[in-house]
CHARMM internal coordinates of N, CA and C (Angstrom, degrees):
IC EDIT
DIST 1 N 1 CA 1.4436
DIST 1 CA 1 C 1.5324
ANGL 1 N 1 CA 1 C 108.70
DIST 1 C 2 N 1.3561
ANGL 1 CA 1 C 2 N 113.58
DIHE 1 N 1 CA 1 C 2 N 118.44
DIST 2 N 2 CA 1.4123
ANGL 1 C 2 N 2 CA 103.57
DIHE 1 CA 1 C 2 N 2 CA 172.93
DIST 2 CA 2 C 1.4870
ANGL 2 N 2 CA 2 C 122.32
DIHE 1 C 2 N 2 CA 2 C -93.62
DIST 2 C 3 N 1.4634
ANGL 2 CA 2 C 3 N 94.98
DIHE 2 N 2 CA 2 C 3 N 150.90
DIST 3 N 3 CA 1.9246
ANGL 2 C 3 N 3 CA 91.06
DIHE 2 CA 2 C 3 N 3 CA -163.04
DIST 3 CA 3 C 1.7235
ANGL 3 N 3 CA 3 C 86.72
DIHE 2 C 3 N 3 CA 3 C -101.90
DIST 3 C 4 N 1.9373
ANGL 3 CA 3 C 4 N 80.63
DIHE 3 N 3 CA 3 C 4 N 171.51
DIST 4 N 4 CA 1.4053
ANGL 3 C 4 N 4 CA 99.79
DIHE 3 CA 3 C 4 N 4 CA -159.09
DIST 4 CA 4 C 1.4171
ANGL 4 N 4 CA 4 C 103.44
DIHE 3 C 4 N 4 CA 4 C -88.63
DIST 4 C 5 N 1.0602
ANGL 4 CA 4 C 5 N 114.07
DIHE 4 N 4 CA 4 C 5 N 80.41
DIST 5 N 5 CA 1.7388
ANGL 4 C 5 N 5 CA 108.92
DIHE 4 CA 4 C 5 N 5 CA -163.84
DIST 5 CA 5 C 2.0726
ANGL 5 N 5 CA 5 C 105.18
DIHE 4 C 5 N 5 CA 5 C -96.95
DIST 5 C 6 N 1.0170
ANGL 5 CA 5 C 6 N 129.54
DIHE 5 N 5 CA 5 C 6 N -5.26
DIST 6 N 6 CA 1.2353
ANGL 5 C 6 N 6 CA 117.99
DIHE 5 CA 5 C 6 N 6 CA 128.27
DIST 6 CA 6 C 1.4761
ANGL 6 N 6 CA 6 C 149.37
DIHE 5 C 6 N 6 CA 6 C -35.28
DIST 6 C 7 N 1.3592
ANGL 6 CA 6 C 7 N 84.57
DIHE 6 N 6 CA 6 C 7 N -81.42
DIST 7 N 7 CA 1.6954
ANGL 6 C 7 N 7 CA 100.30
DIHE 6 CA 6 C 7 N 7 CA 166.03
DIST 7 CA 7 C 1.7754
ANGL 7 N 7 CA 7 C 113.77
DIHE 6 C 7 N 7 CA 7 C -33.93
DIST 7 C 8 N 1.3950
ANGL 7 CA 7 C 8 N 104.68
DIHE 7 N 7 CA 7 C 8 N -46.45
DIST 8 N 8 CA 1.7297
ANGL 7 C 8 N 8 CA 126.96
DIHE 7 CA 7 C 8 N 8 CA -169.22
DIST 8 CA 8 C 1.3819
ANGL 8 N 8 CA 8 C 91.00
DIHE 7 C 8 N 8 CA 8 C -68.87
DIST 8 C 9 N 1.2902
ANGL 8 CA 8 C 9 N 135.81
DIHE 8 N 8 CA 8 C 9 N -47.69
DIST 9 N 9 CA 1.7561
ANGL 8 C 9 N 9 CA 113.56
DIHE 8 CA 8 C 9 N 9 CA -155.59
DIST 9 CA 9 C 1.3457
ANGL 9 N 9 CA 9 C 78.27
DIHE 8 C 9 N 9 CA 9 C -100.87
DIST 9 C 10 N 1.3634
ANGL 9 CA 9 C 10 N 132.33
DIHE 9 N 9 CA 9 C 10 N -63.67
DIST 10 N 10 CA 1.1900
ANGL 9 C 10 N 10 CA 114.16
DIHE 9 CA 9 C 10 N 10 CA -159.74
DIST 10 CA 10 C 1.8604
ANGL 10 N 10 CA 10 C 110.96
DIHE 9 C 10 N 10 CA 10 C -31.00
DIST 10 C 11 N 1.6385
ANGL 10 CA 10 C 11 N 124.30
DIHE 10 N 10 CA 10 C 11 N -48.03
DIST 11 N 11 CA 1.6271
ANGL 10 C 11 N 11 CA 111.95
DIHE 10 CA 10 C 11 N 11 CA 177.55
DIST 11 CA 11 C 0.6055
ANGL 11 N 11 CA 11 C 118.53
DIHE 10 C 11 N 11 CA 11 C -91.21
DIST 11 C 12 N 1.6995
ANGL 11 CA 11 C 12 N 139.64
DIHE 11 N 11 CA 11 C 12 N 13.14
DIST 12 N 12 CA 1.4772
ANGL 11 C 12 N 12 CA 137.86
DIHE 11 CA 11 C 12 N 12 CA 146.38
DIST 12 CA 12 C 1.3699
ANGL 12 N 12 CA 12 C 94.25
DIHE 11 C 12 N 12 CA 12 C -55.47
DIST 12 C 13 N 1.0781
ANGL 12 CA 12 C 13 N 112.03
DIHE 12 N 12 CA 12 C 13 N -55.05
DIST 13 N 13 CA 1.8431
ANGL 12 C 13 N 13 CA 110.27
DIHE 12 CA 12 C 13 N 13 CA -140.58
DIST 13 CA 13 C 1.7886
ANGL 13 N 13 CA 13 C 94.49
DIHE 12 C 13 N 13 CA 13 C -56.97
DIST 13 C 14 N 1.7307
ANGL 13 CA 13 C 14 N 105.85
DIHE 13 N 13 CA 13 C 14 N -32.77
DIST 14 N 14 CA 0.8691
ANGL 13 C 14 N 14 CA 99.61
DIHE 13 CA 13 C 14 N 14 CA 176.37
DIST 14 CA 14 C 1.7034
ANGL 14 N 14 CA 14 C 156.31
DIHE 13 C 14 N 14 CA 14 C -52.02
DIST 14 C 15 N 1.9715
ANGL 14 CA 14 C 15 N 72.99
DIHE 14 N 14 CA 14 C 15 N -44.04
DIST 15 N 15 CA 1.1861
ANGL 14 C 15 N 15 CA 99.46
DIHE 14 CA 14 C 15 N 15 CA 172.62
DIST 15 CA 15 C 2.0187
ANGL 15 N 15 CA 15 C 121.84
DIHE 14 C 15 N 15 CA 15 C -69.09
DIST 15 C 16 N 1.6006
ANGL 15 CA 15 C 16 N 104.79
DIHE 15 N 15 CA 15 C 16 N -39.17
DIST 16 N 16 CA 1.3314
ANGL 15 C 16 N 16 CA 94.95
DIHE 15 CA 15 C 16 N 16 CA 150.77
DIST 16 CA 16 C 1.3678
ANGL 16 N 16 CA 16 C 136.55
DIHE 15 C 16 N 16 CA 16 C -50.58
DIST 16 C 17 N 1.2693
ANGL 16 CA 16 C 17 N 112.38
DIHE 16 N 16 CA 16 C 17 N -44.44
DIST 17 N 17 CA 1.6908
ANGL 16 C 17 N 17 CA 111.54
DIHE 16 CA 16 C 17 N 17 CA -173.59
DIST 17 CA 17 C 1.8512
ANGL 17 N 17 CA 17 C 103.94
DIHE 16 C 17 N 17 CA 17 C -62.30
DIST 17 C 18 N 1.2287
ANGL 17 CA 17 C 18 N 118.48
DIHE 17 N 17 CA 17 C 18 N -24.19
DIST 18 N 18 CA 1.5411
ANGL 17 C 18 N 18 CA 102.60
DIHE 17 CA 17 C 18 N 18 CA 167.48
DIST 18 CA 18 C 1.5004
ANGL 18 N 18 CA 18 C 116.60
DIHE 17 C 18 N 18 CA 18 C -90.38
DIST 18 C 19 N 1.1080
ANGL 18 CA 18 C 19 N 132.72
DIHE 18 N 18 CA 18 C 19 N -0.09
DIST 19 N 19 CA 1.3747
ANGL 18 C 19 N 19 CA 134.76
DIHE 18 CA 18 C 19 N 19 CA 172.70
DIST 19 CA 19 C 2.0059
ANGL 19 N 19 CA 19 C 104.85
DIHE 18 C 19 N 19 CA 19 C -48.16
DIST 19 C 20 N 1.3546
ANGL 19 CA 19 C 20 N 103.02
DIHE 19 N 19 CA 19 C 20 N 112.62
DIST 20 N 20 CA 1.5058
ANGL 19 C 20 N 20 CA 98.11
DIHE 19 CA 19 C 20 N 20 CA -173.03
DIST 20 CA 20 C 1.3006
ANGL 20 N 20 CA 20 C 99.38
DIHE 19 C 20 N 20 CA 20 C -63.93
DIST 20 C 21 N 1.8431
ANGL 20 CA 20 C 21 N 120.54
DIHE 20 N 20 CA 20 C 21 N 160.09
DIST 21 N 21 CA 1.3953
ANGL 20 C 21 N 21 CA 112.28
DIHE 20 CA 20 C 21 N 21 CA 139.59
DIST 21 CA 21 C 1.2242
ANGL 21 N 21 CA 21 C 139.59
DIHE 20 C 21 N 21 CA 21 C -101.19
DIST 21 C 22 N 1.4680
ANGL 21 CA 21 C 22 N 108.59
DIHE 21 N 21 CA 21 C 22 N 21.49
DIST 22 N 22 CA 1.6380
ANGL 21 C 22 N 22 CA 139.32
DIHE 21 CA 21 C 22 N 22 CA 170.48
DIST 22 CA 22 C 1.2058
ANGL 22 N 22 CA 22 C 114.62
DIHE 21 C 22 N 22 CA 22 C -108.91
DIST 22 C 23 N 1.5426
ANGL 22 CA 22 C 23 N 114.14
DIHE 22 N 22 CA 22 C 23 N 95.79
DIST 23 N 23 CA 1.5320
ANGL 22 C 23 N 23 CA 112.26
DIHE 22 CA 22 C 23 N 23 CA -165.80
DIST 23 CA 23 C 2.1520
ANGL 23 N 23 CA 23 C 88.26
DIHE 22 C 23 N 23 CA 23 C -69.47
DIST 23 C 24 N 0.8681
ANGL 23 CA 23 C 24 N 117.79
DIHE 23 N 23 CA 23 C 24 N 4.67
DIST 24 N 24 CA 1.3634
ANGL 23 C 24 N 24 CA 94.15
DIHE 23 CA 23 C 24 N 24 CA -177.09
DIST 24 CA 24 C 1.7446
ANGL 24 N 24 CA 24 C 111.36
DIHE 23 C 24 N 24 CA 24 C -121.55
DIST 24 C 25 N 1.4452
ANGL 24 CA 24 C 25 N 101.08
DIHE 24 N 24 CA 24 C 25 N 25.26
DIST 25 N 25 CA 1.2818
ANGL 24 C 25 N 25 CA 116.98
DIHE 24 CA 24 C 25 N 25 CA 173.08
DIST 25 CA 25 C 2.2666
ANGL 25 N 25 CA 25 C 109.96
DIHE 24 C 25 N 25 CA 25 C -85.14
DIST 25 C 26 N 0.9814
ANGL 25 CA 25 C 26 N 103.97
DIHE 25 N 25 CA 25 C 26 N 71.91
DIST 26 N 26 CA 1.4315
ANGL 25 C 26 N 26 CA 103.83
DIHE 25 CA 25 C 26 N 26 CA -175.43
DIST 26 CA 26 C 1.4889
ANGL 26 N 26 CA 26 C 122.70
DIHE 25 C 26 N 26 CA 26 C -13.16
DIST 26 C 27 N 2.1833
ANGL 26 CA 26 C 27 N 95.51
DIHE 26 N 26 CA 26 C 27 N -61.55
DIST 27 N 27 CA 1.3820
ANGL 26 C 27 N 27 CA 122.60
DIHE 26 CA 26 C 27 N 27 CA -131.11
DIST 27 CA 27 C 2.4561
ANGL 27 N 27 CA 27 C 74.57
DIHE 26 C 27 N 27 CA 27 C -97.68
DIST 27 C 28 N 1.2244
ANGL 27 CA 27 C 28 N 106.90
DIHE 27 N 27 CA 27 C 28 N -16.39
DIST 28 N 28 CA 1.4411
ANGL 27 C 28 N 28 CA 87.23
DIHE 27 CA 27 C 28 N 28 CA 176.83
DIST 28 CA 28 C 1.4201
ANGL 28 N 28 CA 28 C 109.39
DIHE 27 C 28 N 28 CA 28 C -111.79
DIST 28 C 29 N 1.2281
ANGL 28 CA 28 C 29 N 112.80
DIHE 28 N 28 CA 28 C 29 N 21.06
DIST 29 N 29 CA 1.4849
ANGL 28 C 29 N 29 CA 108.07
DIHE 28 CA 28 C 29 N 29 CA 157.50
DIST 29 CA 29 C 1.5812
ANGL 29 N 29 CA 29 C 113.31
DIHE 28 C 29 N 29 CA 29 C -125.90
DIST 29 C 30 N 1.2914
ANGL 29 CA 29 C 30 N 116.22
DIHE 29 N 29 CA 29 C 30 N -1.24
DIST 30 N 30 CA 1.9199
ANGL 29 C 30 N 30 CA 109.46
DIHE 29 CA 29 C 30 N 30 CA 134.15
DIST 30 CA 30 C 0.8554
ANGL 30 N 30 CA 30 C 105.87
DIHE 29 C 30 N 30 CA 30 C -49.52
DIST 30 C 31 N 1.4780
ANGL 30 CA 30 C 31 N 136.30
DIHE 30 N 30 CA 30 C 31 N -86.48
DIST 31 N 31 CA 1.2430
ANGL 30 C 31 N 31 CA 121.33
DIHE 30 CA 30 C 31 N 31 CA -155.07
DIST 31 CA 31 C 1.5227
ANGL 31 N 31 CA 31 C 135.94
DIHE 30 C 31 N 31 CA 31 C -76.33
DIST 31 C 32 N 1.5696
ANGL 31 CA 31 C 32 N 101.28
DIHE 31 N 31 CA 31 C 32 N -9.20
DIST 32 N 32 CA 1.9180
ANGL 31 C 32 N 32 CA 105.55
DIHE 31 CA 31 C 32 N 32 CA 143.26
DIST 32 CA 32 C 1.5106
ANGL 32 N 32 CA 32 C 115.42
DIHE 31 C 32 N 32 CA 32 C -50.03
DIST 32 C 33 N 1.3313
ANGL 32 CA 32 C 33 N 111.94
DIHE 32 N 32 CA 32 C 33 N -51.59
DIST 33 N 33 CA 1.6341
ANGL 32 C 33 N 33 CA 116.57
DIHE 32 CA 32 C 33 N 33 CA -179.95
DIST 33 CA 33 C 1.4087
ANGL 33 N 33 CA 33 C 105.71
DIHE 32 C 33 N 33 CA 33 C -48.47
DIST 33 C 34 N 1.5033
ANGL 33 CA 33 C 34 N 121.65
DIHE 33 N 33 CA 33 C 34 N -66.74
DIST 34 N 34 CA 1.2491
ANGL 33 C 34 N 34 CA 132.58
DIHE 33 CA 33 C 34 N 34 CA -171.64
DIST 34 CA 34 C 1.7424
ANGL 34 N 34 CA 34 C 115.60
DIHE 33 C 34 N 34 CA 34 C -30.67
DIST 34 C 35 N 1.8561
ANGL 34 CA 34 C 35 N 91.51
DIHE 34 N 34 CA 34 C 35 N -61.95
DIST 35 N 35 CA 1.2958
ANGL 34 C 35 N 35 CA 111.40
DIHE 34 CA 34 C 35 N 35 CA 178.21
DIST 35 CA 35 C 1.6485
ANGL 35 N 35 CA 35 C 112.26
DIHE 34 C 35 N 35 CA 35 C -46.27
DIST 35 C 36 N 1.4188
ANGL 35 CA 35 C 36 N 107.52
DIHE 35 N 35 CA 35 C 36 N -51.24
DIST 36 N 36 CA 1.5531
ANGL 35 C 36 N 36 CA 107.57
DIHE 35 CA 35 C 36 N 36 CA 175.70
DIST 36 CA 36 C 1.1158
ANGL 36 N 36 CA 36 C 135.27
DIHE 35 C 36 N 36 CA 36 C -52.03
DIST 36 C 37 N 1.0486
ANGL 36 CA 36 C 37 N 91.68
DIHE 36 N 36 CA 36 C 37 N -37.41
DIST 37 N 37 CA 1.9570
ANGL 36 C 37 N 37 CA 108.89
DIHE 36 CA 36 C 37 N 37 CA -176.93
DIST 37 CA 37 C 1.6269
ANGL 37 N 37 CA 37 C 107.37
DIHE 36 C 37 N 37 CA 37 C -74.09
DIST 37 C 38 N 1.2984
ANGL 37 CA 37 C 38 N 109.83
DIHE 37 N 37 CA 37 C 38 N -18.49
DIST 38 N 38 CA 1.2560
ANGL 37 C 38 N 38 CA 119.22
DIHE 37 CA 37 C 38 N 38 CA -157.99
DIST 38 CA 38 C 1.9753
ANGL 38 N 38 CA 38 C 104.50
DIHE 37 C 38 N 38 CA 38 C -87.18
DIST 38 C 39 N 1.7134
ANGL 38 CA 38 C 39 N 87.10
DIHE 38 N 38 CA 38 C 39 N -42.36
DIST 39 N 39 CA 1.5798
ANGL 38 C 39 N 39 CA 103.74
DIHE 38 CA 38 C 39 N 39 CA 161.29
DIST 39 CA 39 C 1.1567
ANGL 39 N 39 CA 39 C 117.24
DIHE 38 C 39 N 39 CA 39 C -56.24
DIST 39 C 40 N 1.1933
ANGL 39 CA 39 C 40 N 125.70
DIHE 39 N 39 CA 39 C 40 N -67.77
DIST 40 N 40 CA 1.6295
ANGL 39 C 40 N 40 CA 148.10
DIHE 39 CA 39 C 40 N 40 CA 178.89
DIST 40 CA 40 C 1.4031
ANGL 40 N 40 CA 40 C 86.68
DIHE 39 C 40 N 40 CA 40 C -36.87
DIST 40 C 41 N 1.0891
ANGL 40 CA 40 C 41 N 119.85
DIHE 40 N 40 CA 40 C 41 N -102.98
DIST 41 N 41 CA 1.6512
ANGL 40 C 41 N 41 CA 103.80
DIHE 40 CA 40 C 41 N 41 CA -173.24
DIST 41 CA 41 C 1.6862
ANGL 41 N 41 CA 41 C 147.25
DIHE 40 C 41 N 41 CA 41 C -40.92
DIST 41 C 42 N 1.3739
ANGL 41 CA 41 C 42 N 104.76
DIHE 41 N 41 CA 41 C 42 N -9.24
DIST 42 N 42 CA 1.4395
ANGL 41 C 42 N 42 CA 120.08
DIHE 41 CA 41 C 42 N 42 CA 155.60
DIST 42 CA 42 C 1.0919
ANGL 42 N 42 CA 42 C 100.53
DIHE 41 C 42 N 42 CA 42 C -61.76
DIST 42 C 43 N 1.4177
ANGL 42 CA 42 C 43 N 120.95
DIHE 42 N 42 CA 42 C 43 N -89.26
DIST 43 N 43 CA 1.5827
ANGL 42 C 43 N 43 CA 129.82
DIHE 42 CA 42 C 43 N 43 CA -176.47
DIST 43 CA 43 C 1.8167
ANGL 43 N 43 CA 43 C 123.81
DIHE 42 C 43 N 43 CA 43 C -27.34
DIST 43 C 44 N 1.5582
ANGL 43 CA 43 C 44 N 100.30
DIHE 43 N 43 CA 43 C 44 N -45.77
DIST 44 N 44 CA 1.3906
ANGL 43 C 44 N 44 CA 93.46
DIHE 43 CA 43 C 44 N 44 CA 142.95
DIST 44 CA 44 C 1.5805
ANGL 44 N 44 CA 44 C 149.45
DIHE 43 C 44 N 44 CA 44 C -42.08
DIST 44 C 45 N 0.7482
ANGL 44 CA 44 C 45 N 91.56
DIHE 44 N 44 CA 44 C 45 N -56.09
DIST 45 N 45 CA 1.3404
ANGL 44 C 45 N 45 CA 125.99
DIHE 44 CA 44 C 45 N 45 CA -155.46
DIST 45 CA 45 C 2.2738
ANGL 45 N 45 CA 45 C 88.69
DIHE 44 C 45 N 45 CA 45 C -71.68
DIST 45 C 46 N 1.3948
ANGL 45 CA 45 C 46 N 108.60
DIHE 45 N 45 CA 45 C 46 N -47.12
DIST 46 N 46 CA 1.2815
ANGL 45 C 46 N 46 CA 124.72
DIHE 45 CA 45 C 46 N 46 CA 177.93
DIST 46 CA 46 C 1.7132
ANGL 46 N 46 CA 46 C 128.22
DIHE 45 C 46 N 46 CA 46 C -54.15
DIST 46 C 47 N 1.7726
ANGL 46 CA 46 C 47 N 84.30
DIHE 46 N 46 CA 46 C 47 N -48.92
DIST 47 N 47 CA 1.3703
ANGL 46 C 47 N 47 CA 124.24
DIHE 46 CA 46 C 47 N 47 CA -177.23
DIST 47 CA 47 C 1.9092
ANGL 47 N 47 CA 47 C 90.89
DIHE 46 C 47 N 47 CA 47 C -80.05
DIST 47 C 48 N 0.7178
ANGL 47 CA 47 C 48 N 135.48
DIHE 47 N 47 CA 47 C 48 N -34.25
DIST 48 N 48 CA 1.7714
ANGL 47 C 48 N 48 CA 129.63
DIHE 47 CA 47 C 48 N 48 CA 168.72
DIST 48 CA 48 C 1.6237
ANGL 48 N 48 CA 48 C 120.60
DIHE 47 C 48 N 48 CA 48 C -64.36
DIST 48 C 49 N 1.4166
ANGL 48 CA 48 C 49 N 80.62
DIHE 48 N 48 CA 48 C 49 N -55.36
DIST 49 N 49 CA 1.9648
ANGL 48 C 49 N 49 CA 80.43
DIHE 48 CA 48 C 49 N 49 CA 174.17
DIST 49 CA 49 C 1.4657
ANGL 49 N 49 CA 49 C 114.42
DIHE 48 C 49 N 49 CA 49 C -86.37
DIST 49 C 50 N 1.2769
ANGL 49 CA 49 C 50 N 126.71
DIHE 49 N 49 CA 49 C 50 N -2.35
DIST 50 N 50 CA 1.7236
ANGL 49 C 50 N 50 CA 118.59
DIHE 49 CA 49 C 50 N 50 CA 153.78
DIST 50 CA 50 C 1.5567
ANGL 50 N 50 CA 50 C 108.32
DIHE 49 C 50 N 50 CA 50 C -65.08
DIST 50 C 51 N 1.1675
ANGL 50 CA 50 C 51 N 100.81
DIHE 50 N 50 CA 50 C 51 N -57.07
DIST 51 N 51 CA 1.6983
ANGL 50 C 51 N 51 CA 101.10
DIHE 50 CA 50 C 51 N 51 CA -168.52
DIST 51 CA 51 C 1.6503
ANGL 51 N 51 CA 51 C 117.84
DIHE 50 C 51 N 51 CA 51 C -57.55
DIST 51 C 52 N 1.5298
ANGL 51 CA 51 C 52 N 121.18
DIHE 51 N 51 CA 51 C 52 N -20.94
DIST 52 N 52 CA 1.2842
ANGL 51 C 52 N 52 CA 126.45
DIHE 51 CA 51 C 52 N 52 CA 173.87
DIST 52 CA 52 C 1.5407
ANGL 52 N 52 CA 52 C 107.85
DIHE 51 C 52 N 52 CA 52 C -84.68
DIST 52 C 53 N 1.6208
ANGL 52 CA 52 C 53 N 108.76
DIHE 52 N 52 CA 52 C 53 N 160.94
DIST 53 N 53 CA 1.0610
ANGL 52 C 53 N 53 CA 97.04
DIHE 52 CA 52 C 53 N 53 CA -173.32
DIST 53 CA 53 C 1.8618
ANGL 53 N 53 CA 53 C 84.08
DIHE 52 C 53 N 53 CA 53 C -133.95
DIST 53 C 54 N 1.8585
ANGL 53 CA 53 C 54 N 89.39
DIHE 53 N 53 CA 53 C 54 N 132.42
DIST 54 N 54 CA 1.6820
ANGL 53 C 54 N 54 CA 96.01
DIHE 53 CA 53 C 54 N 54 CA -166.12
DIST 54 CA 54 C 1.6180
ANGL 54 N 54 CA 54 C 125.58
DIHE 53 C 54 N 54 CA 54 C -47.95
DIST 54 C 55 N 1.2307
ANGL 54 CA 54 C 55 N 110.34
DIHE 54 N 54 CA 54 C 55 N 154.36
DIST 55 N 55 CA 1.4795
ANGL 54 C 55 N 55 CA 118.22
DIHE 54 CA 54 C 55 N 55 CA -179.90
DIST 55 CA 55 C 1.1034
ANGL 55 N 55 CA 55 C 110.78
DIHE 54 C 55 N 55 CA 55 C -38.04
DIST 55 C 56 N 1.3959
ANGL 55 CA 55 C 56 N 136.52
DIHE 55 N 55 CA 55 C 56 N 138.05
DIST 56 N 56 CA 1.8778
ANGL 55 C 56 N 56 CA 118.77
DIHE 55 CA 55 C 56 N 56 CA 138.56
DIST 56 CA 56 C 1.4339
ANGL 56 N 56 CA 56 C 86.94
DIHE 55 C 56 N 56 CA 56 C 110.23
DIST 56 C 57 N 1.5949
ANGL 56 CA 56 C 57 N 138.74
DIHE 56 N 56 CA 56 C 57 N -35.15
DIST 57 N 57 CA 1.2188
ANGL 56 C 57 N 57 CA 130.81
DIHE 56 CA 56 C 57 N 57 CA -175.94
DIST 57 CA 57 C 1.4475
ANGL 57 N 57 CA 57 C 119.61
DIHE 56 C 57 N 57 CA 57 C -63.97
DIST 57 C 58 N 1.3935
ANGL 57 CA 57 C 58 N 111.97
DIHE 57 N 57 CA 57 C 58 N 128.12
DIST 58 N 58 CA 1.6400
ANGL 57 C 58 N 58 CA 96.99
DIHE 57 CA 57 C 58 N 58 CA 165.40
DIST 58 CA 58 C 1.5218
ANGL 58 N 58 CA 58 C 139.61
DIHE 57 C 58 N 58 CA 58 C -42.42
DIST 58 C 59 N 1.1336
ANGL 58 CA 58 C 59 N 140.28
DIHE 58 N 58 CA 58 C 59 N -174.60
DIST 59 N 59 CA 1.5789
ANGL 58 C 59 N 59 CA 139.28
DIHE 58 CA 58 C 59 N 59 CA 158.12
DIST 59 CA 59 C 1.8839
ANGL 59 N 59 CA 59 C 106.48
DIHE 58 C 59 N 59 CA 59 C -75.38
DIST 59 C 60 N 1.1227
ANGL 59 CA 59 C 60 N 129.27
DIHE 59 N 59 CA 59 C 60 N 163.87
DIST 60 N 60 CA 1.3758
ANGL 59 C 60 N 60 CA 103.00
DIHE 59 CA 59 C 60 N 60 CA 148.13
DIST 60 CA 60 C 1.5386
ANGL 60 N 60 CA 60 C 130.99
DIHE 59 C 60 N 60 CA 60 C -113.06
DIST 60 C 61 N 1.4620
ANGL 60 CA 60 C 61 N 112.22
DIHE 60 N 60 CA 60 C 61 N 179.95
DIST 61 N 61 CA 1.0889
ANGL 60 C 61 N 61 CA 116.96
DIHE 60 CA 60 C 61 N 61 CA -160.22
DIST 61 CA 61 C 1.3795
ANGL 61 N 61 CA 61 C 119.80
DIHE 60 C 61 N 61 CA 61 C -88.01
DIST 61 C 62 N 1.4873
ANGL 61 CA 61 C 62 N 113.97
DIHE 61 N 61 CA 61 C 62 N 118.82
DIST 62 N 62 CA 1.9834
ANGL 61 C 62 N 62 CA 103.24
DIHE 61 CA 61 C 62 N 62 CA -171.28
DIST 62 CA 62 C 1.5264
ANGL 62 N 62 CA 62 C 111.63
DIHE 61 C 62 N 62 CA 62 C -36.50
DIST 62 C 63 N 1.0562
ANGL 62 CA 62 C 63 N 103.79
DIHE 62 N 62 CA 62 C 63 N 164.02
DIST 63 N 63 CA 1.3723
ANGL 62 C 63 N 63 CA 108.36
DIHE 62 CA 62 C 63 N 63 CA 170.01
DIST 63 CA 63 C 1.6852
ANGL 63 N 63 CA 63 C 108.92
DIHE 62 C 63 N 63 CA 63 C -69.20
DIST 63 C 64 N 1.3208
ANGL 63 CA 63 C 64 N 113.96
DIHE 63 N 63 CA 63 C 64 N 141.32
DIST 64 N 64 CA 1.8361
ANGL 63 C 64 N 64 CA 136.06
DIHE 63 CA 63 C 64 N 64 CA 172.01
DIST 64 CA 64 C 1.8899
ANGL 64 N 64 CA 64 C 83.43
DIHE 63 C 64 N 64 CA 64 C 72.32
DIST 64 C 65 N 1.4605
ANGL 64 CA 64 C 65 N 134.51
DIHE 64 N 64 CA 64 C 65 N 15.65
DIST 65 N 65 CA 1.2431
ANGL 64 C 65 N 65 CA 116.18
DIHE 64 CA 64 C 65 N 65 CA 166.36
DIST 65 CA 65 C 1.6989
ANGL 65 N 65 CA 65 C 117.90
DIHE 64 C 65 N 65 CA 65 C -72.39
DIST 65 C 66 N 1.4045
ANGL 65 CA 65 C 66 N 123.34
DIHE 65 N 65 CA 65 C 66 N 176.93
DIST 66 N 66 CA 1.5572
ANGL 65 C 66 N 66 CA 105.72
DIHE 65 CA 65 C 66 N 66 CA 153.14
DIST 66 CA 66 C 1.6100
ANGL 66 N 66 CA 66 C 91.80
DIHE 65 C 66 N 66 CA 66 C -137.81
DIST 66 C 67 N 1.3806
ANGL 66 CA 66 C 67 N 102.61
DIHE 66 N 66 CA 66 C 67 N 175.02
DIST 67 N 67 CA 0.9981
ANGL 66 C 67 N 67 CA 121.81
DIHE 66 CA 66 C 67 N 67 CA 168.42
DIST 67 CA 67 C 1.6700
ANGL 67 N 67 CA 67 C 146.06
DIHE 66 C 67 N 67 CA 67 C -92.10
DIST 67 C 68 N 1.2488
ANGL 67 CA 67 C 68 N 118.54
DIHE 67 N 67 CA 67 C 68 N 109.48
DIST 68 N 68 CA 1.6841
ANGL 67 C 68 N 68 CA 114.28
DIHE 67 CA 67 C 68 N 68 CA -161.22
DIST 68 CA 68 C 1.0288
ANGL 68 N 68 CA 68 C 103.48
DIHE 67 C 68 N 68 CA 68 C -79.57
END
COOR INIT
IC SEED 1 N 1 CA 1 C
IC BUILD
């Protein structure tokens, strides 16, 4: 399965470029938060549909099994 490792840096990168460098900038570290959360749930969201295995597909077959 190939992962979506585009998608992934491309909203990191994002998510860095709002990282304030004024920890006392409020209104630009909302929207670092925003950005994060926004990642965080991609990655979720990624990490869910790897672990399932799609509708309609069979189980598979042990190894040296066959199939009836």
């Amino acid at each position: 399965m190939r992962i979506e490792t585009d998608g992934v840096r491309e909203r990191f990168k994002h998510v860095m470029a709002k990282k304030p460098s004024d920890p006392n900038d409020v209104v630009a570290g909302q929207a670092y938060v925003q950005a994060y959360v926004a990642f965080i749930h991609y990655v979720e969201r990624l990490y869910e549909a790897a672990k399932h295995s799609a509708h309609g597909h069979f189980p598979e077959v042990a190894a040296g099994g066959a199939h009836k």
